[in-house]
C-alpha positions in Angstrom: 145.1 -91.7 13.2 145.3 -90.7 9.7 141.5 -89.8 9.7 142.3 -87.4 12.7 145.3 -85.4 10.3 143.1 -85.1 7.3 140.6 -83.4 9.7 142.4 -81.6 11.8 143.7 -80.3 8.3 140.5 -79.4 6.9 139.3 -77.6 10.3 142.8 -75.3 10.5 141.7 -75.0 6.5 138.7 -73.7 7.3 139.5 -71.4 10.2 142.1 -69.9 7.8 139.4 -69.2 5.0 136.7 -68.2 7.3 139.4 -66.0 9.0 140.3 -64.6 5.5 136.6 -63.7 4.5 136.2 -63.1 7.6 139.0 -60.0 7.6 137.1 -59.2 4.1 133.8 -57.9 6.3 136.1 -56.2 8.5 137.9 -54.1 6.1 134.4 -53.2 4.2 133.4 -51.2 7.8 136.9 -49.6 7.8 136.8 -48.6 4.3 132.9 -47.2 4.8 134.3 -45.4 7.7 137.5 -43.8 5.9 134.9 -42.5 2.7 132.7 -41.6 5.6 135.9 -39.5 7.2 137.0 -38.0 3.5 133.8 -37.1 1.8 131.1 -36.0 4.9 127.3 -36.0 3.7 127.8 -32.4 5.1 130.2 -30.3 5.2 132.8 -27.0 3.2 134.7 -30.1 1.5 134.9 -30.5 -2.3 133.9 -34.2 -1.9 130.3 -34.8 -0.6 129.1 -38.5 0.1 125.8 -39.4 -1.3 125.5 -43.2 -0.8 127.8 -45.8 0.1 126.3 -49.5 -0.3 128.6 -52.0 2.2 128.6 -55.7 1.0 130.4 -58.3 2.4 133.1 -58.2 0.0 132.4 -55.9 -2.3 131.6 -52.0 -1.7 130.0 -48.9 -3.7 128.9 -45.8 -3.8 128.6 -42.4 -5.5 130.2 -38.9 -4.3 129.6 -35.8 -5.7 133.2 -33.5 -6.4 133.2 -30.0 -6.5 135.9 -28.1 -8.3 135.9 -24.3 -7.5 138.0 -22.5 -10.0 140.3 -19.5 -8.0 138.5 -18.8 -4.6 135.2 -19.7 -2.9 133.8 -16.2 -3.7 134.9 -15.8 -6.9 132.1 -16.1 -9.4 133.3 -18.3 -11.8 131.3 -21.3 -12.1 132.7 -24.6 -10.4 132.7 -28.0 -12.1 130.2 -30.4 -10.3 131.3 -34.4 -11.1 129.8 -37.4 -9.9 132.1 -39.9 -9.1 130.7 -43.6 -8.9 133.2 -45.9 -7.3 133.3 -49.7 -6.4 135.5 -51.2 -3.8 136.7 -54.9 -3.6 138.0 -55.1 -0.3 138.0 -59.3 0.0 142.3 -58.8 0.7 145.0 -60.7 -1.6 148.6 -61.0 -1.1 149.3 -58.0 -2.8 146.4 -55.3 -1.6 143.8 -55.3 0.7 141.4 -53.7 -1.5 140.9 -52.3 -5.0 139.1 -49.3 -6.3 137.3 -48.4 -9.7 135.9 -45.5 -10.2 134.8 -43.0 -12.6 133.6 -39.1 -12.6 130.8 -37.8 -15.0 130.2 -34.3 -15.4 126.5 -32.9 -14.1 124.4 -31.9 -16.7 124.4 -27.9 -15.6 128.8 -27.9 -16.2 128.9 -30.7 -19.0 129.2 -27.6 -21.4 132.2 -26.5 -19.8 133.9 -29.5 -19.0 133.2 -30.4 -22.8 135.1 -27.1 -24.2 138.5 -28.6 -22.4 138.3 -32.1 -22.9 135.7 -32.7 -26.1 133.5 -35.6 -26.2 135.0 -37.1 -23.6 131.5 -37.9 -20.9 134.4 -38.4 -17.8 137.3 -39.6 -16.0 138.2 -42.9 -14.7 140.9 -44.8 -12.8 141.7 -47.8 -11.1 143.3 -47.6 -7.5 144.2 -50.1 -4.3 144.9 -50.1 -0.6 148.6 -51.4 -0.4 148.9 -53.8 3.2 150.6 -50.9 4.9 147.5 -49.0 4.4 148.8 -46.5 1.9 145.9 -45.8 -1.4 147.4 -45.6 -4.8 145.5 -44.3 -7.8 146.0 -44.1 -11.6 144.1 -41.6 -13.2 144.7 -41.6 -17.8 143.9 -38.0 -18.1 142.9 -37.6 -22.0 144.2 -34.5 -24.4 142.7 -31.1 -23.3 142.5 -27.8 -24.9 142.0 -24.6 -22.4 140.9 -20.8 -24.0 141.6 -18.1 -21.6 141.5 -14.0 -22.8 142.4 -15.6 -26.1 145.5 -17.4 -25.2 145.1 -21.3 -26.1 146.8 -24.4 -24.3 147.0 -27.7 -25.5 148.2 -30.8 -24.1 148.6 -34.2 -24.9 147.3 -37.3 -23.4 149.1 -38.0 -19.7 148.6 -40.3 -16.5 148.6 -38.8 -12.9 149.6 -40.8 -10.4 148.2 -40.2 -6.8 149.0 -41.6 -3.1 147.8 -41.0 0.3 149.5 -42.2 3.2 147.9 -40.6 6.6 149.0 -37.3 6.8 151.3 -37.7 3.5 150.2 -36.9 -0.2 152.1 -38.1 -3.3 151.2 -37.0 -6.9 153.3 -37.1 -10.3 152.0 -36.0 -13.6 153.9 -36.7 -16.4 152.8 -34.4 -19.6 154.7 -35.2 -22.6 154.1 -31.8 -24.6 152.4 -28.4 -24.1 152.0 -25.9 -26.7 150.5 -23.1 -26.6 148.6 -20.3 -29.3 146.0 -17.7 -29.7 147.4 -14.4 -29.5 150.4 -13.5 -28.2 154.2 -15.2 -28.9 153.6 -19.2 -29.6 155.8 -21.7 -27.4 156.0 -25.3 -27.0 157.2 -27.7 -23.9 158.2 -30.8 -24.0 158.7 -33.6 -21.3 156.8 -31.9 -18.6 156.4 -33.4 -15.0 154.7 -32.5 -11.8 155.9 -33.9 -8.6 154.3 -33.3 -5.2 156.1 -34.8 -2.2 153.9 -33.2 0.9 154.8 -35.0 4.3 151.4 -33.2 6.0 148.8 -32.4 3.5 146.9 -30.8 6.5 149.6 -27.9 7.0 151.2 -27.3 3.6 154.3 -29.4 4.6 156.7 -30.9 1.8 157.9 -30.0 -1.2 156.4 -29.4 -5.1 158.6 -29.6 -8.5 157.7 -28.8 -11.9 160.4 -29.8 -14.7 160.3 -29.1 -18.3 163.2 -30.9 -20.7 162.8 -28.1 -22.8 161.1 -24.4 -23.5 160.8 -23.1 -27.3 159.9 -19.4 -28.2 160.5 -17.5 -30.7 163.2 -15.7 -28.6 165.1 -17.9 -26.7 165.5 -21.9 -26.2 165.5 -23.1 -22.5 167.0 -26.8 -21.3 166.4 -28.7 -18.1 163.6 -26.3 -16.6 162.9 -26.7 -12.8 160.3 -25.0 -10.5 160.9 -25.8 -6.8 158.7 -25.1 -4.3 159.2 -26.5 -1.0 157.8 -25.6 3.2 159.4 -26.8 6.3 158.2 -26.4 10.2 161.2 -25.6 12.5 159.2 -25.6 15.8 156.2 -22.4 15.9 158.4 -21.3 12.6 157.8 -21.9 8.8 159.9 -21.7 6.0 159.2 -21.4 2.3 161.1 -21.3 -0.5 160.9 -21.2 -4.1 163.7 -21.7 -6.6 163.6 -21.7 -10.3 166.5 -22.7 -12.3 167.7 -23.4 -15.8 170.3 -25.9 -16.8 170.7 -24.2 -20.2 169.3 -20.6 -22.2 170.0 -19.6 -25.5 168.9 -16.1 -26.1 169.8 -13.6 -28.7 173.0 -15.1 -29.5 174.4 -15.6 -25.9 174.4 -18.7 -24.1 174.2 -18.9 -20.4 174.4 -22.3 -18.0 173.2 -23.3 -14.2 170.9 -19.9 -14.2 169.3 -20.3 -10.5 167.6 -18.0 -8.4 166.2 -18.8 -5.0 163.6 -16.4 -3.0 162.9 -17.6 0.6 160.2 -16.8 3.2 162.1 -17.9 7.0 161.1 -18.1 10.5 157.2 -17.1 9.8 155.0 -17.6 12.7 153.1 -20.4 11.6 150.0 -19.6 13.5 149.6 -16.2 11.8 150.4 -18.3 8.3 147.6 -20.8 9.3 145.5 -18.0 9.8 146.2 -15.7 7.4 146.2 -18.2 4.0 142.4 -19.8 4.6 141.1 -16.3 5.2 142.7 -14.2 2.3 142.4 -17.7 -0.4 138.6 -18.3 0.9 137.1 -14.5 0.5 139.6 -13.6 -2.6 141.9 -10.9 -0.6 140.8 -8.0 2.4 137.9 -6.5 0.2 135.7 -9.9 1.0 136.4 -10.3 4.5 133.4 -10.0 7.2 134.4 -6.9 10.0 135.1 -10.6 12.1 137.1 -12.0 9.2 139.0 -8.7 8.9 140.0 -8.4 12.8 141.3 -12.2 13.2 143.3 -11.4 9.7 144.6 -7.7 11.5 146.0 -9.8 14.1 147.6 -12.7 12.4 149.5 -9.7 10.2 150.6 -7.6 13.3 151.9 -10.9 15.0 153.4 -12.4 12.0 155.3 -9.1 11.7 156.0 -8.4 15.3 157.5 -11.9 15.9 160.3 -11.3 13.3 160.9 -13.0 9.6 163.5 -13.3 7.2 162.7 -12.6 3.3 164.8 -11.8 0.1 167.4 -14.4 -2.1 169.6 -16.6 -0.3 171.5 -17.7 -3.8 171.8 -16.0 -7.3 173.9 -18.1 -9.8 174.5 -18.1 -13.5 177.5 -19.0 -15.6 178.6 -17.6 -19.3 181.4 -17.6 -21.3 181.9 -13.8 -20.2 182.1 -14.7 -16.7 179.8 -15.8 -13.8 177.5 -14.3 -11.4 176.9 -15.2 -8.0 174.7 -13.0 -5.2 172.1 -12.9 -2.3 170.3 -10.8 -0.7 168.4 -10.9 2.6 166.0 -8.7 4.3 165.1 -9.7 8.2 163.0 -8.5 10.9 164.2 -9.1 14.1 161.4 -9.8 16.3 159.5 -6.8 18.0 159.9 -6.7 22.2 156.5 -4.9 22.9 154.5 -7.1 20.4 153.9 -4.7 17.3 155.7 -4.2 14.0 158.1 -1.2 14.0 160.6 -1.4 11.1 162.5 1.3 12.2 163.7 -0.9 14.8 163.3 -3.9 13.2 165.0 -3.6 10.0 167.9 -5.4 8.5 169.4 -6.1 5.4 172.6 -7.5 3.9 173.8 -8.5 0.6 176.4 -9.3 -1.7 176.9 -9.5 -5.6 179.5 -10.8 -8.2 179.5 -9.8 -11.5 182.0 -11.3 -13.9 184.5 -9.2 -15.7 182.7 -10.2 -19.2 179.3 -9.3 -18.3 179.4 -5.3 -17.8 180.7 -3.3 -20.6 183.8 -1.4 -19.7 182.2 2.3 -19.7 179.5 0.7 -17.0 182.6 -1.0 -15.0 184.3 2.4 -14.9 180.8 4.1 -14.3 180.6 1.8 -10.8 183.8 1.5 -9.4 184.3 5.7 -9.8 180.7 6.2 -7.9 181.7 3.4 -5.0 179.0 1.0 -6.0 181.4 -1.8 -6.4 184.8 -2.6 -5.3 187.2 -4.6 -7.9 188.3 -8.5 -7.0 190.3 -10.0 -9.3 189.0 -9.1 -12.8 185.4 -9.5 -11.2 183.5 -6.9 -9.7 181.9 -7.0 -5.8 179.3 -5.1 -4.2 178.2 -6.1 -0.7 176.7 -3.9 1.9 174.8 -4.1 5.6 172.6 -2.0 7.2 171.1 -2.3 10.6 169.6 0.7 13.0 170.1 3.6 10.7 173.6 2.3 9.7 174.4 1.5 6.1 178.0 -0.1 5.1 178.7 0.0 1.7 181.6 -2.0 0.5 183.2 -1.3 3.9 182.4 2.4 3.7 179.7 4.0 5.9 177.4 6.0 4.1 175.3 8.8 4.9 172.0 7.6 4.9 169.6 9.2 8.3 166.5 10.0 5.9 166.0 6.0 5.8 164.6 5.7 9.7 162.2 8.8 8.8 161.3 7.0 5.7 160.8 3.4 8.4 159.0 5.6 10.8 156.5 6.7 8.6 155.6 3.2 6.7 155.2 2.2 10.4 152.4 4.5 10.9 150.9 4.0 7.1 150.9 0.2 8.4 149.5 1.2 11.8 146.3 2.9 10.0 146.0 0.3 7.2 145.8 -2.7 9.7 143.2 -0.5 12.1 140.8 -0.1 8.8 141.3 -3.5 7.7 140.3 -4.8 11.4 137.6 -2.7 12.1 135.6 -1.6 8.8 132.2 -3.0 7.9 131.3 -5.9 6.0 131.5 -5.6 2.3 133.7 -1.8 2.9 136.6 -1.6 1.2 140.0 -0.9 2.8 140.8 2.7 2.5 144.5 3.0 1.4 147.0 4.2 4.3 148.6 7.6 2.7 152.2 8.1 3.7 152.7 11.0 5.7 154.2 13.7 4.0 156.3 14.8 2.6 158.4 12.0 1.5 162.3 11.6 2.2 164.4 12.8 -0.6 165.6 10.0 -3.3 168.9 8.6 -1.7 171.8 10.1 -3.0 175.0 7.6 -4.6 177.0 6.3 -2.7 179.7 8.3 -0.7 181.6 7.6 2.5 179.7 9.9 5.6 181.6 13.1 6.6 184.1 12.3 9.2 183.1 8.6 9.1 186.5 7.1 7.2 186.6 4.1 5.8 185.3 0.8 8.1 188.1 -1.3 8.4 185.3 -4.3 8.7 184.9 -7.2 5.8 182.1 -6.5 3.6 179.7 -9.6 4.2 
């Protein structure tokens, strides 16, 4: 009886181990078909795949990257790496596979890749395939020095940190100092970091940050820098946003705190975006486009514009010990009924700012409030206006403003004839500038309520 146990122990012993190497085999033809899926033998990619060698438990191979500086048609050379990698993919407890790799320069770009990084023959990193599927990679990045037009950048040694999820993309750079020299003013950074957070690589979906713990020049000091850039889908509608902000800025003797100012694209059509970005980044703007190019890029513009956006500052913020400021500003489209732009109908704007008593010298105070631009609230200053259909409300006065539609109607037709030439010129033409039709609207005058119009009783906005 005891002879049966020990080998019935064995046998469920070695189904468990044979299982185990057995799942080994089985992740080396998913792995083959994921570099396969990434880096095509073929293909527009910057990764190509020249030979993958499947083992039973053990993998490698050798791609070929290609790093185009700005655009594909720019002529700057691109950097051309060879990356050699080796994949253990017998799985552990704690990964189902691990990844070594490293990426030697070609001999034709070694020159180049040289001037930034020295002696340095490559890159290297380690990686793994976490159980839920998701690929982590560490890459040591060593110091690099960058010439441009005279200007000089040099960094310190970092790490960048990379994962791929599906459809997700992680990345995090941490750069301990920057500094820069060469001509023009010399600055240093410290405590840099990069963090991307994209949710779907594939579309542009998520959100980038770049933070600084502090800016020197010879002008000013900055503390607790932040860049944020971030895109959402809403639907058929994109929104964009960037916002850089300032925890702290020391210039010229005054000192000013929670500086932020935020720009935002809204409700784009995120077909036309999808179309528009490959086709302007890929030929380097409208001169490069093919006459096929140029008509698909025509009709991306016309029905991002006809199907109405939103564009301007949301929030303007700053604090001093003279006083605070706090504004926005927004300019929308409303979306077109018969299917082409017309900003004479489209058009409409509103905003509102708040300047702190402090912050404006008196004579300038005096200079605004006499000439209507701004409206006293407390011991701060307001302006806020509307306008919508040839109807502009300034501080809750209408103001006399009918050269503005003539002005709309005839950057209507200037867009009219630039978007025909752009869609219909031959390859390698470039797009004649749309003239306004003249002559121009007279300047606006300043601000006064419209002849008969009184004051509106209506709350600025």
């Amino acid at each position: 009886m005891r002879k049966v146990g020990v080998w019935a122990g064995v046998a469920t012993l070695g189904v468990a181990v044979a299982g185990w190497l057995g799942a080994g085999v089985l992740l080396g033809q998913r792995v083959q078909a994921a570099v396969e899926a990434l880096a095509p033998a073929q293909g527009p990619g910057p990764l190509r795949l020249l030979r993958h060698e499947r083992g039973l438990w053990r993998s490698q191979g050798q791609l070929e990257l290609t790093l185009a500086p700005g655009c594909v048609a720019s002529p700057a050379p691109a950097w051309v790496m060879r990356v050699d990698y080796t994949v253990s993919h017998l799985p552990l407890p704690h990964r189902l596979a691990s990844l070594d790799w490293k990426a030697l320069q070609q001999e034709r770009t070694v020159a180049a890749f040289r001037a930034v990084f020295g002696e340095v023959d490559g890159l290297a990193g380690q990686g793994r395939l976490g159980l839920g599927g998701a690929l982590q990679a560490w890459v040591p990045v060593p110091a690099w020095t960058l010439n441009r037009a005279g200007l000089t950048l040099e960094a310190a040694p970092s790490e960048l940190q990379v994962r791929l999820d599906g459809p997700a993309l992680g990345l995090a750079w941490t750069l301990p100092q920057l500094l820069t020299g060469g001509r023009g003013p010399a600055w240093a950074a410290g405590g840099l970091a990069l963090d991307v957070d994209l949710t779907d690589r594939h579309r542009g979906l998520g959100q980038l940050q770049l933070t600084a713990d502090r800016l020197e020049t010879g002008l000013a000091q900055l503390q607790g820098l932040s860049l944020l850039t971030r895109s959402t889908a809403q639907g058929d509608r994109l929104d964009l946003s960037i916002t850089p902000a300032v925890r702290q800025l020391q210039l010229a003797g005054v000192e000013l705190s929670g500086l932020e100012m935020q720009w935002a694209l809204q409700g784009l059509d995120a077909a036309s975006v999808h179309t528009l970005v490959p086709l302007l980044g890929q030929g380097c703007g409208a001169p490069a486009l093919s006459p096929q190019e140029g008509r698909a890029a025509a009709a991306a513009l016309t029905r991002l514009l006809a199907r109405g956006l939103s564009l301007g500052v949301p929030h303007l913020g700053g604090q001093s010990a003279q006083g605070a400021l706090a504004g926005r500003l927004m300019v929308t489209l409303a979306e077109a009924p018969g299917g082409q732009p017309a900003l004479a109908t489209q058009l409409r704007a509103e905003g509102r700012l708040q300047v702190g008593a402090g912050l404006m010298p008196s004579g300038q105070r005096e200079a605004a409030l006499q000439q209507g631009w701004a409206v006293p609230q407390g011991e701060d200053l307001t302006l806020a206006f509307e306008y919508a259909e040839g109807v502009l409300r300034l501080n809750g006065q209408v103001q006399e403003v009918s050269r503005v539609p003539a002005l709309l109607r005839a950057v209507d037709e200037a867009l009219r004839e630039g978007l025909a030439q752009w869609g219909g010129r031959s390859a390698g033409a470039p797009a004649a500038a749309a003239a306004l039709p003249e002559p121009l609207p007279e300047p606006l005058p300043l601000p006064r309520p419209a002849s008969g119009g009184g004051a509106d009783t209506a709350n600025p906005p």
